[in-house]
C-alpha positions as CSV (number, residue, x, y, z in Angstrom):
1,X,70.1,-23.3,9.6
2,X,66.3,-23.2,10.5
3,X,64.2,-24.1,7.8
4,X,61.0,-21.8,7.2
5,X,57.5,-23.3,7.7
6,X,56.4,-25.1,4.5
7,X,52.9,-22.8,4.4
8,X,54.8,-19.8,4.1
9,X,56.7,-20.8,0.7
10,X,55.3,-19.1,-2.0
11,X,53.7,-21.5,-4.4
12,X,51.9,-20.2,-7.2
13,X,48.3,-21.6,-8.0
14,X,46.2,-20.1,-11.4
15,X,46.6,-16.1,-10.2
16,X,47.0,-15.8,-6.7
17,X,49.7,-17.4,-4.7
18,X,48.9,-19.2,-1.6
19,X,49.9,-16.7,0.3
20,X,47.4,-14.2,-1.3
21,X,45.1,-17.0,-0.9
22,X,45.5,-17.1,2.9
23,X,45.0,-13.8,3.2
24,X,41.8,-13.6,1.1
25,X,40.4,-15.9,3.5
26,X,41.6,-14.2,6.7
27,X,40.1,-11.1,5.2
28,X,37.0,-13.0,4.4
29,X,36.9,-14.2,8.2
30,X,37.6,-10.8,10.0
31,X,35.0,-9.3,7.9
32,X,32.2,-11.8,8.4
33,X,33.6,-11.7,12.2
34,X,33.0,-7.9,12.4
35,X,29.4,-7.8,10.8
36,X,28.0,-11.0,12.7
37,X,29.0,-8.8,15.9
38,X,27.6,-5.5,15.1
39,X,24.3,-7.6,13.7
40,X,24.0,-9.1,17.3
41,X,24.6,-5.9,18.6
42,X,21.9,-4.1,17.1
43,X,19.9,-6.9,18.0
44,X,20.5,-7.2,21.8
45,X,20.0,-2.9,21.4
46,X,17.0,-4.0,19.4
47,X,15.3,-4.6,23.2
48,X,15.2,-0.6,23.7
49,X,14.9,0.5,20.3
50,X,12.7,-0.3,17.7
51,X,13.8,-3.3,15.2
52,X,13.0,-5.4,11.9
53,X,13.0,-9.0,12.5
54,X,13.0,-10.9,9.2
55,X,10.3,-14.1,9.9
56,X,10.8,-15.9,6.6
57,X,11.6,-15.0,2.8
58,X,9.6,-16.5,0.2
59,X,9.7,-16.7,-3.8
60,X,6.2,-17.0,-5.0
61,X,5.1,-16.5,-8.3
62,X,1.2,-16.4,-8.5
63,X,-1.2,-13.9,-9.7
64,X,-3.4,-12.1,-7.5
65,X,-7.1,-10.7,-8.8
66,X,-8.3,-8.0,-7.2
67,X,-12.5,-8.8,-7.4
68,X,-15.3,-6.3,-6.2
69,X,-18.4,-8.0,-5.9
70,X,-21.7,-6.1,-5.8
71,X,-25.4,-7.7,-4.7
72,X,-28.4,-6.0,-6.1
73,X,-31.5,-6.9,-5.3
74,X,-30.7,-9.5,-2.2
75,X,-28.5,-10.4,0.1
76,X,-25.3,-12.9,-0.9
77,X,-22.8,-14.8,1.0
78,X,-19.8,-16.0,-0.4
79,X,-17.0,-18.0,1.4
80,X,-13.6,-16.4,2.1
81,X,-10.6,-18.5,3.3
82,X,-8.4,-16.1,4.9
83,X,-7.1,-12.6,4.1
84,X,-4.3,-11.3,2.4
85,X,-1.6,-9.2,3.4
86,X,-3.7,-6.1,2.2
87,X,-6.0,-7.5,4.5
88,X,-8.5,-8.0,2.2
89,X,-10.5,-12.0,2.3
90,X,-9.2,-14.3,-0.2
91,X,-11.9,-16.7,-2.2
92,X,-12.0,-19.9,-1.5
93,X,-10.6,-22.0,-4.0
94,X,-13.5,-24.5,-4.7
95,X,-16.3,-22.4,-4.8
96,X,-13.9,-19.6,-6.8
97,X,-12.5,-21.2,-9.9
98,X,-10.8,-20.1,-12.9
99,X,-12.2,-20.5,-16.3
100,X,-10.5,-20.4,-20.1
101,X,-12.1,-18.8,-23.2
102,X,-11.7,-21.5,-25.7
103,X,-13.2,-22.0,-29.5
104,X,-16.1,-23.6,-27.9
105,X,-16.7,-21.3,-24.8
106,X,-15.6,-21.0,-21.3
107,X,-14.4,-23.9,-19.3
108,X,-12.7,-24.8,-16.6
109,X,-8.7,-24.4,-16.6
110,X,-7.5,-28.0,-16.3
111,X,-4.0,-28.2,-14.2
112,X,-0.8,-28.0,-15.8
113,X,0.4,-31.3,-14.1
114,X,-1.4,-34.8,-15.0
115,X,-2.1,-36.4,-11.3
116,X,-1.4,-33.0,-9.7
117,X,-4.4,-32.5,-6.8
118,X,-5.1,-28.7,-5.0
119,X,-5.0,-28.5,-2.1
120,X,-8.1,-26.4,-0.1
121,X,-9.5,-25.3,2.9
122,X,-12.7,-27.2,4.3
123,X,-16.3,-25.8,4.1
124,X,-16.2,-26.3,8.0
125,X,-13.6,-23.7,8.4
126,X,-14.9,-21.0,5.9
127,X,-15.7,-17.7,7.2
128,X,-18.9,-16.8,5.3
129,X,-18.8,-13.5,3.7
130,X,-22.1,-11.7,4.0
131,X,-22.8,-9.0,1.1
132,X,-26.3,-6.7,1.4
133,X,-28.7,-6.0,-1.2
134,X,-27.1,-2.6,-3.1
135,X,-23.7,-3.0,-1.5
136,X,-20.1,-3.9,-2.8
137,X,-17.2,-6.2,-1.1
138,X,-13.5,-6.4,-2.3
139,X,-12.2,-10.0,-2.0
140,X,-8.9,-11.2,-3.8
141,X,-8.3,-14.7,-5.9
142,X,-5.0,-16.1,-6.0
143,X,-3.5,-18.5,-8.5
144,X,-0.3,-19.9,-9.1
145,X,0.3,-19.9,-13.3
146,X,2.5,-23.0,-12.7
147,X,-0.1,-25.4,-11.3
148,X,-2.7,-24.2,-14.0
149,X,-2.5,-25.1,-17.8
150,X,-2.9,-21.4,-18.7
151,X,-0.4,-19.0,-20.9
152,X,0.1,-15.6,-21.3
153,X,-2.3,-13.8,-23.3
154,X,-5.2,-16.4,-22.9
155,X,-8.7,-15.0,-21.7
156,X,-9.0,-15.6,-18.2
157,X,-12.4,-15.3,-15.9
158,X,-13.0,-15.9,-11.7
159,X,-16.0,-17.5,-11.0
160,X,-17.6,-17.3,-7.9
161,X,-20.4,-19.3,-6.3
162,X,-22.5,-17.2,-3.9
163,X,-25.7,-18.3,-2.0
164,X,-28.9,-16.3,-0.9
165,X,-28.2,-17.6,2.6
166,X,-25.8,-18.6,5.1
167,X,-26.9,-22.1,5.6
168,X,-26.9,-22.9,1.8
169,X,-23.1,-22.5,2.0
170,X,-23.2,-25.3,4.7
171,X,-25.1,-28.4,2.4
172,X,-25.3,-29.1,-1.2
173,X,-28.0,-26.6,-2.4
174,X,-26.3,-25.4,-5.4
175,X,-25.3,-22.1,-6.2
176,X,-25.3,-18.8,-7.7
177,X,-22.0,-18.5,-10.2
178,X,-21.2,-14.9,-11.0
179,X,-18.5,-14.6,-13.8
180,X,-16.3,-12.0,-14.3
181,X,-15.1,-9.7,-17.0
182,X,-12.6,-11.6,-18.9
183,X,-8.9,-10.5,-18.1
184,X,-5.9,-11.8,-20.3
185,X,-3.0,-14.0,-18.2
186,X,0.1,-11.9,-16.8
């Protein structure tokens, strides 16, 4: 008598046998099989046709102000680091900083973390905005909520520092700080 293969036997584990289990994963398999082909097809196709390419994914939680500064009577420049994806330049987070409205006033939001540092981009590589007497620039300011000890609800304000010339931006002449409306925290 020839005796059947022992993986064939039907031995019953919680609600599916391991023969149903088997199957499951050959299923699972043939179907992950299938996709990863037709994905590489459209890819190599991707050559003559037009494509999305997915570069990275990120999670990121942080709150982005959308600021329109305005210079009256003279010229101002204020450093940007970079722009965002709407293409509009981002402040620079030293001479931008968030401040609190507290029973005693405004002051600077201290970080959520004790021994926590930011990190920022060097006055060497700023790209100094220029803004003319009677004329308006959008920049954005982004924080994370997490790195700053700030809650929802709480008064909020961007504060920018601005100079009356380029070269002031470059040494320690101090400058200009423009405050914002107040805005509550997202």
């Amino acid at each position: 008598m020839h005796e059947r293969p022992h993986w064939r036997y039907k031995v019953s584990v919680g609600d599916m046998s391991l023969i149903g289990r088997r199957r499951v994963v050959f299923r699972y398999v043939l179907l992950s099989t299938l996709i990863l082909a037709g994905s590489q097809a459209l890819t190599d196709q991707g050559a003559s046709r037009p494509n999305v390419v997915i570069k990275r994914v990120d999670l990121i939680h942080s709150i982005s102000v959308a600021i329109t500064l305005f210079s009256s009577e003279r010229d101002l420049f204020v450093p940007s680091c970079g722009k965002g994806e709407d293409g509009t330049e981002s402040l620079c987070s030293l001479p931008a900083y968030l401040e609190v409205k507290t029973h005693q006033g405004w002051s600077s939001v201290k970080l959520r973390h004790t021994g926590a540092v930011l990190g920022y981009v060097p006055q060497q590589r700023w790209k100094v905005e220029r803004i003319g007497a009677g004329e308006r620039h959008n920049f954005t300011f982004e924080f994370r909520k997490e790195d700053f000890a700030v809650d929802r609800g709480q008064n909020l304000r961007v504060v920018v520092a601005a100079w009356t010339d380029e070269q002031s931006t470059k040494n320690d002449k101090p400058p200009i700080k423009l405050a914002s409306a107040p805005f509550e925290c997202p």
